[in-house]
VOTOR-894125 format. One record per residue: x, y, z of N, C-alpha, C in turn; residue in three letters. Coordinates in pm, whole numbers, plus 50000, padded with zeros to 5 digits. Example, Ala and Ser with C-alpha at 12.3 -4.5 7.8 and 13.67 -1.06 7.14 Angstrom:
VOTOR-894125
atom n.east=51319 n.north=49431 n.up=50780 ca.east=51230 ca.north=49550 ca.up=50780 c.east=51320 c.north=49670 c.up=50780 res=ALA .
atom n.east=51285 n.north=49775 n.up=50708 ca.east=51367 ca.north=49894 ca.up=50714 c.east=51290 c.north=50003 c.up=50787 res=SER .
This chain:
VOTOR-894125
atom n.east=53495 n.north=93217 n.up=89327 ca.east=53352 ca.north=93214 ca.up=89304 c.east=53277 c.north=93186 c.up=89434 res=UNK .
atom n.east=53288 n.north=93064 n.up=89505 ca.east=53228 ca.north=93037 ca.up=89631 c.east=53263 c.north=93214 c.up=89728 res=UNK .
atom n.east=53339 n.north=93318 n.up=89689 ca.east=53320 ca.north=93441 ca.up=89827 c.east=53196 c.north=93515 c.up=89709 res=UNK .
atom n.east=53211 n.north=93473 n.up=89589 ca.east=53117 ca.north=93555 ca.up=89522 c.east=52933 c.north=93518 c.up=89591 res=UNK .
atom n.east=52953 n.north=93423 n.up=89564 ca.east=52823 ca.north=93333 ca.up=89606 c.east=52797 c.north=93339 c.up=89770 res=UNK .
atom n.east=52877 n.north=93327 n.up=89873 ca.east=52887 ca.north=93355 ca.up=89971 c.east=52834 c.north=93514 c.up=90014 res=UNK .
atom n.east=52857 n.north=93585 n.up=89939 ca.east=52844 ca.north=93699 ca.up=89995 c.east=52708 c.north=93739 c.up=89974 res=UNK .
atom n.east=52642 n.north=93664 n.up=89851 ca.east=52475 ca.north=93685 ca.up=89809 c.east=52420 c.north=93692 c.up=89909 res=UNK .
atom n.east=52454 n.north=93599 n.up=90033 ca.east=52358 ca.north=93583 ca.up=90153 c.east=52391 c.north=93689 c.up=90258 res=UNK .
atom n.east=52510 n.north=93789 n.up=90217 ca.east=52484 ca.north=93916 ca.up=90306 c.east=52347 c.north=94020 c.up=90296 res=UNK .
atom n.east=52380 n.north=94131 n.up=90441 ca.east=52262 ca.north=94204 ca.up=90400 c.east=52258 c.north=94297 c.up=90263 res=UNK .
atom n.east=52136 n.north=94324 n.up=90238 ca.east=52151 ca.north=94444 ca.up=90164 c.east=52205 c.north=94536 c.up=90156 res=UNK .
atom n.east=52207 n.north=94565 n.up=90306 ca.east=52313 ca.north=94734 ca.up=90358 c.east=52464 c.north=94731 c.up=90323 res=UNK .
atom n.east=52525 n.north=94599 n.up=90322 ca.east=52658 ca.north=94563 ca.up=90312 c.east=52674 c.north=94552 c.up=90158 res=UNK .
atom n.east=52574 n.north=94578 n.up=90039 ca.east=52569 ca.north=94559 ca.up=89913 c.east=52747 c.north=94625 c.up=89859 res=UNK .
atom n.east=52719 n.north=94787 n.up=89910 ca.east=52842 ca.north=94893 ca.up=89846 c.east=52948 c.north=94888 c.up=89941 res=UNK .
atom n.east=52962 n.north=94805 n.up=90061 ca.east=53116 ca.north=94819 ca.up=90137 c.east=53133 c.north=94724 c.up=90156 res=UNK .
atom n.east=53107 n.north=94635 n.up=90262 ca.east=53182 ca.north=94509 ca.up=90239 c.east=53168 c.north=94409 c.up=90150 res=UNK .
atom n.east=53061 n.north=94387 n.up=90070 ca.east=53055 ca.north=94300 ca.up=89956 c.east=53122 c.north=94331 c.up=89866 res=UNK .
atom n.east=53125 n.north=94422 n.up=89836 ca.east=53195 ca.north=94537 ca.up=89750 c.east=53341 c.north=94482 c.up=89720 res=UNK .
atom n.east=53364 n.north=94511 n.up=89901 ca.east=53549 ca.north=94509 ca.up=89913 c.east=53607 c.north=94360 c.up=89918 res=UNK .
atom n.east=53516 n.north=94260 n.up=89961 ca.east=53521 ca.north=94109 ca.up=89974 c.east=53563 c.north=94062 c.up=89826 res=UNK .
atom n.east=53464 n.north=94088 n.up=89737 ca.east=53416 ca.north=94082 ca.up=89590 c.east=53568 c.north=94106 c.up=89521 res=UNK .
atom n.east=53591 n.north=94245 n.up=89541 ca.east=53698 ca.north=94313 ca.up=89471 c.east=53795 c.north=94218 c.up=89494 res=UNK .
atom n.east=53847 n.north=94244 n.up=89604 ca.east=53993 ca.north=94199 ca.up=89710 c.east=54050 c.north=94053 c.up=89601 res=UNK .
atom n.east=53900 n.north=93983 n.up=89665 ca.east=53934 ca.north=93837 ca.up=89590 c.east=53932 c.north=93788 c.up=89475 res=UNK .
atom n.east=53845 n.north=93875 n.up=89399 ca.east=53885 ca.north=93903 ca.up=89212 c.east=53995 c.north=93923 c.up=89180 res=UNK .
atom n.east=54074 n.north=94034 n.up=89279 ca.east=54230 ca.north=94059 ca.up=89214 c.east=54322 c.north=93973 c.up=89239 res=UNK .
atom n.east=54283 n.north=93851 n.up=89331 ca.east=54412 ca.north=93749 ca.up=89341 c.east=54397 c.north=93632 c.up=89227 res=UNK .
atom n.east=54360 n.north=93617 n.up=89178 ca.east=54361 ca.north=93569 ca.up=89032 c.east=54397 c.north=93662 c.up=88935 res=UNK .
atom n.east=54311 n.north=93754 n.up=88921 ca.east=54368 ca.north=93865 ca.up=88760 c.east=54478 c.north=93927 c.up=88818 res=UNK .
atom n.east=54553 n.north=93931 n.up=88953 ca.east=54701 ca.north=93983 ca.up=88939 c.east=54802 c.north=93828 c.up=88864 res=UNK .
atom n.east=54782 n.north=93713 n.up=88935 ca.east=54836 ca.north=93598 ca.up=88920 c.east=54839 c.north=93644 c.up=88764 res=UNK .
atom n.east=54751 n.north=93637 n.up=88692 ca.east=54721 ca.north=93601 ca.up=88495 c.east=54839 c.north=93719 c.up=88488 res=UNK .
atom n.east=54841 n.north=93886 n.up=88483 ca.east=54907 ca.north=93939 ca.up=88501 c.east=55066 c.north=93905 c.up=88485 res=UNK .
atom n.east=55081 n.north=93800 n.up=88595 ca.east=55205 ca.north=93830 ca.up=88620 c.east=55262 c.north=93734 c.up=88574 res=UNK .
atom n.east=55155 n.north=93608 n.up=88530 ca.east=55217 ca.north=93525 ca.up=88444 c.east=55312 c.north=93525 c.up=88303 res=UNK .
atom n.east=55214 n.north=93666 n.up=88258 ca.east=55203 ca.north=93712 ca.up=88142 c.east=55347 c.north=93789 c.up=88117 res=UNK .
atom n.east=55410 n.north=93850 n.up=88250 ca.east=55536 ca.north=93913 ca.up=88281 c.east=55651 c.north=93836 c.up=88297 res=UNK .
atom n.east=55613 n.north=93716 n.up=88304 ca.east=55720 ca.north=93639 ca.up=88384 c.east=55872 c.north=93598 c.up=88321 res=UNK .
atom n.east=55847 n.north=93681 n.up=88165 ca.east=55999 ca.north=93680 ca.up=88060 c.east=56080 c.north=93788 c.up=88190 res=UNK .
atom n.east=56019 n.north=93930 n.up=88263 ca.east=56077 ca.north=94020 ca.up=88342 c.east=56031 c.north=93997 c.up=88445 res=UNK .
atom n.east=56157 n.north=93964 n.up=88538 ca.east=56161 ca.north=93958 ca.up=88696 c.east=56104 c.north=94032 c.up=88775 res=UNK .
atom n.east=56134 n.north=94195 n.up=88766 ca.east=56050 ca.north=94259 ca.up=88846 c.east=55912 c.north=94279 c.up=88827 res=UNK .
atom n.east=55917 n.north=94306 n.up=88736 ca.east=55738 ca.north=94296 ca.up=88639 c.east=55626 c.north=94192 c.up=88704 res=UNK .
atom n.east=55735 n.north=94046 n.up=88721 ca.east=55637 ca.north=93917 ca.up=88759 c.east=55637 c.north=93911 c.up=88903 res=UNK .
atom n.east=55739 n.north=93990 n.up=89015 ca.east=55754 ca.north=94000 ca.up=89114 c.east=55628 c.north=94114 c.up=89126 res=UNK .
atom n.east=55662 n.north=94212 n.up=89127 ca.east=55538 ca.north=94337 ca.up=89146 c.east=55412 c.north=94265 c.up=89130 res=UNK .
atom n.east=55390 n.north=94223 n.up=88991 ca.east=55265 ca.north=94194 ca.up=89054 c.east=55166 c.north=94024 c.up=89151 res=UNK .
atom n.east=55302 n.north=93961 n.up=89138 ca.east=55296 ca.north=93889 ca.up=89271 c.east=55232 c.north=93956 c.up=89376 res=UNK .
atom n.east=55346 n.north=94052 n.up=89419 ca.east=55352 ca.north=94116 ca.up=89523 c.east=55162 c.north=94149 c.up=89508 res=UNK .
atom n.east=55134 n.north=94197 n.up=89410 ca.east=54971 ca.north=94273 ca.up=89412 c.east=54912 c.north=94140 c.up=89456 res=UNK .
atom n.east=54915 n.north=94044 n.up=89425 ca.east=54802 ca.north=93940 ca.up=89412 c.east=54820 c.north=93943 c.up=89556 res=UNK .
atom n.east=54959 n.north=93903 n.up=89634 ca.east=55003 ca.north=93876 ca.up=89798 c.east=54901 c.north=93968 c.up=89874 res=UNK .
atom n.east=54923 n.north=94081 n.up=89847 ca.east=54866 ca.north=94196 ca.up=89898 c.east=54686 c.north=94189 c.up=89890 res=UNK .
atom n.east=54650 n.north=94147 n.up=89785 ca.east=54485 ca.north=94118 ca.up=89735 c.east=54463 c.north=94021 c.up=89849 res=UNK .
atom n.east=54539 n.north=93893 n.up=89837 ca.east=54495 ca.north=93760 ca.up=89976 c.east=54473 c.north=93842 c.up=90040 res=UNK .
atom n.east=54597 n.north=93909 n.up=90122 ca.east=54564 ca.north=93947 ca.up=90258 c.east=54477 c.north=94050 c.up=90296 res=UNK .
atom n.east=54436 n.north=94123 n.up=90182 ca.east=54345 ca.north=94173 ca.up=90222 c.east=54207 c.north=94162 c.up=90225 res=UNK .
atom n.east=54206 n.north=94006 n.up=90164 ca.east=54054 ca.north=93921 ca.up=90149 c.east=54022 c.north=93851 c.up=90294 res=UNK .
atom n.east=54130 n.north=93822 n.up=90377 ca.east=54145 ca.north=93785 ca.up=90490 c.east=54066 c.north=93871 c.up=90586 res=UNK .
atom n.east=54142 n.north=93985 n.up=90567 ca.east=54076 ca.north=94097 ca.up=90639 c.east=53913 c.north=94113 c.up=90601 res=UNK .
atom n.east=53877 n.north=94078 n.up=90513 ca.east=53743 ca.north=94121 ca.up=90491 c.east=53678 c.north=93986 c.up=90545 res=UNK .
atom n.east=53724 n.north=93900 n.up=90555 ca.east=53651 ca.north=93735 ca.up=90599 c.east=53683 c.north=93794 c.up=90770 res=UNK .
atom n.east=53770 n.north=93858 n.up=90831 ca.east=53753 ca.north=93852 ca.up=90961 c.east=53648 c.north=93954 c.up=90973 res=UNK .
atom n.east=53598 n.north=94070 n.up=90920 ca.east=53499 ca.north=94184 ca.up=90952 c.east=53350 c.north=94072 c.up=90913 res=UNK .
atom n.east=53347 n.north=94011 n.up=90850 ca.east=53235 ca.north=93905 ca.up=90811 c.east=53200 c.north=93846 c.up=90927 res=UNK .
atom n.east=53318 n.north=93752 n.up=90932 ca.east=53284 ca.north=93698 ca.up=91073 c.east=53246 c.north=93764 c.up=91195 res=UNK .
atom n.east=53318 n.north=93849 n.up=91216 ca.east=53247 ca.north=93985 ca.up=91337 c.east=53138 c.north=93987 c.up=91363 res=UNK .
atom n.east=53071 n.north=94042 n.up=91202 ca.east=52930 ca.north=94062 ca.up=91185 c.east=52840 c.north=93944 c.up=91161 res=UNK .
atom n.east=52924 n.north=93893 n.up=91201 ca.east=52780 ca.north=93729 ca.up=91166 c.east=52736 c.north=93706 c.up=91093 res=UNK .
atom n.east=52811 n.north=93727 n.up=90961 ca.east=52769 ca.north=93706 ca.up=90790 c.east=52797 c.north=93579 c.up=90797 res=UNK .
atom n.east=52921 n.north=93501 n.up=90831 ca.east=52983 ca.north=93402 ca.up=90805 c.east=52998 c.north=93308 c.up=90899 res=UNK .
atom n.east=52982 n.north=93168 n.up=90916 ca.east=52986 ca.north=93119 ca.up=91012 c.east=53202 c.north=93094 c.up=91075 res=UNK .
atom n.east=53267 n.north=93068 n.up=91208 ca.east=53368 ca.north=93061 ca.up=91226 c.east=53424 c.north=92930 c.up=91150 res=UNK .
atom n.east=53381 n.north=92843 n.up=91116 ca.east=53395 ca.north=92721 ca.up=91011 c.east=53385 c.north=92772 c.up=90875 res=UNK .
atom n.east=53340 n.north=92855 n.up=90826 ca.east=53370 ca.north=92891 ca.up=90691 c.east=53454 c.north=92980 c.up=90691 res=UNK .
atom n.east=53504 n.north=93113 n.up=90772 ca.east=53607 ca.north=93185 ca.up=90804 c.east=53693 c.north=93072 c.up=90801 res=UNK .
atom n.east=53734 n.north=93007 n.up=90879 ca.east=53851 ca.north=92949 ca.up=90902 c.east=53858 c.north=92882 c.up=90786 res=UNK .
atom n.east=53812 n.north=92813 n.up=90719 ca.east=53826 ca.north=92722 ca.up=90577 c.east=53909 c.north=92842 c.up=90489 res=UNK .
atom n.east=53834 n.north=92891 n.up=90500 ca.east=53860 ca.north=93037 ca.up=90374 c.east=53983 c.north=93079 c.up=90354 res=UNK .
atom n.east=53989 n.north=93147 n.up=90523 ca.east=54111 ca.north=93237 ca.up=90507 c.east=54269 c.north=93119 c.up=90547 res=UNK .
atom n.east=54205 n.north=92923 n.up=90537 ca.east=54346 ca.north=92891 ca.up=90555 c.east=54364 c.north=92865 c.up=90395 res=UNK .
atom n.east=54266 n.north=92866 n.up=90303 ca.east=54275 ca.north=92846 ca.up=90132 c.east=54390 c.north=92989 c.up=90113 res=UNK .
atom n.east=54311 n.north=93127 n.up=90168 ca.east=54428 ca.north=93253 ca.up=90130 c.east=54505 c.north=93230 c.up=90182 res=UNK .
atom n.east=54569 n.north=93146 n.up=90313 ca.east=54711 ca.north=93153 ca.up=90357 c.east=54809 c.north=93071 c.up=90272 res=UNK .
atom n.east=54706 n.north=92950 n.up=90216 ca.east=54803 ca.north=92853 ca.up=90141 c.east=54803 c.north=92943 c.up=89998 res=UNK .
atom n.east=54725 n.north=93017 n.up=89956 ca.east=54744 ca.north=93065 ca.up=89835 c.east=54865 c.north=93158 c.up=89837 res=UNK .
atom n.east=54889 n.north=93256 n.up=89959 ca.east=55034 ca.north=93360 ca.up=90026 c.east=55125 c.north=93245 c.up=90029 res=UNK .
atom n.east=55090 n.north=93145 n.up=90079 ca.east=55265 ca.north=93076 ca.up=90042 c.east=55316 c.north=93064 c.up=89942 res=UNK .
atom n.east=55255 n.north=93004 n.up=89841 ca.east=55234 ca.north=92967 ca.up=89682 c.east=55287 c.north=93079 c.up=89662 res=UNK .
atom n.east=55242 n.north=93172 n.up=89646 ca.east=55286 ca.north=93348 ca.up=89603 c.east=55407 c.north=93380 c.up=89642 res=UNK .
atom n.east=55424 n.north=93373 n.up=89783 ca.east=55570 ca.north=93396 ca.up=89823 c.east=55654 c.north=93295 c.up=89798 res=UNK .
atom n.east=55650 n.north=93179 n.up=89745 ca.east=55784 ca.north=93066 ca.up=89743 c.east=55796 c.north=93125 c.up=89568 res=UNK .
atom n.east=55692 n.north=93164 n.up=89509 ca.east=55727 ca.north=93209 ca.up=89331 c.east=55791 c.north=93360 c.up=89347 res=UNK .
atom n.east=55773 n.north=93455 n.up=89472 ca.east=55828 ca.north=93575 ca.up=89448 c.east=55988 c.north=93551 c.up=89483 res=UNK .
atom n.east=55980 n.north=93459 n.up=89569 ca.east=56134 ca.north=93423 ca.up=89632 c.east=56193 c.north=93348 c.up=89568 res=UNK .
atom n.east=56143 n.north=93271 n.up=89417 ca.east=56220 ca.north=93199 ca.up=89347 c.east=56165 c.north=93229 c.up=89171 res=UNK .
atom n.east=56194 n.north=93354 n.up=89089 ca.east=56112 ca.north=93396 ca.up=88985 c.east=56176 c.north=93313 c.up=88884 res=UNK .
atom n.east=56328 n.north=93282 n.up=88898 ca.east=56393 ca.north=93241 ca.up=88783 c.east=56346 c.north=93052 c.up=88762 res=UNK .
atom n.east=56281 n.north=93045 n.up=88851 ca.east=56181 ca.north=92942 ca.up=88841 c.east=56063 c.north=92884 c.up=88773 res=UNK .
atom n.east=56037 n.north=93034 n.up=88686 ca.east=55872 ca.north=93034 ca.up=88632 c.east=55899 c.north=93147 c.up=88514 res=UNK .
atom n.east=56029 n.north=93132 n.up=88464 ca.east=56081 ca.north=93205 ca.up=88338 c.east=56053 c.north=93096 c.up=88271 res=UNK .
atom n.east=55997 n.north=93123 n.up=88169 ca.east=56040 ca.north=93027 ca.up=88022 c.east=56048 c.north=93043 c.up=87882 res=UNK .
């Protein structure tokens, strides 16, 4: 919610691409997580879409560094941000590297 709210204070012009892709990116690392919770009786099932949510962080990262570029974001809120998505990629990767962990 805070990149949702965060991004209100971009420009207008950035409405359909980078708000857009910020918005998206970081919506799907939660609704892959629910997803894969939901899979987690099948290994690969709960792995794959791990793997999606992994893939969603990092690519929310990427959109917090084009932010910052553009001077949407200050380097103190970049950095807060994208170390929340790094700790969220660990989390992700210690459950893809251990699934029979989160069977039940």
């Amino acid at each position: 919610m805070e990149i949702f709210h965060l991004t209100k204070t971009f420009p207008a012009e950035e409405k359909f691409d980078l708000v857009s892709q910020l918005r998206r990116s970081s919506r799907s690392v939660p609704s892959n997580i629910i997803e894969a919770w939901r899979r987690r009786r099948y290994p690969k099932n709960f792995i794959s879409k791990l793997n999606d949510s992994e893939t969603e962080a990092d690519e929310t990262i990427y959109w917090l560094d084009v932010a910052y570029d553009c001077k949407y974001i200050t380097k103190k809120t970049s950095v807060r941000l994208k170390e929340q998505y790094d700790h969220i990629i660990a989390m992700l990767v210690k459950m893809i590297n251990n699934p029979e962990n989160w069977k039940r």
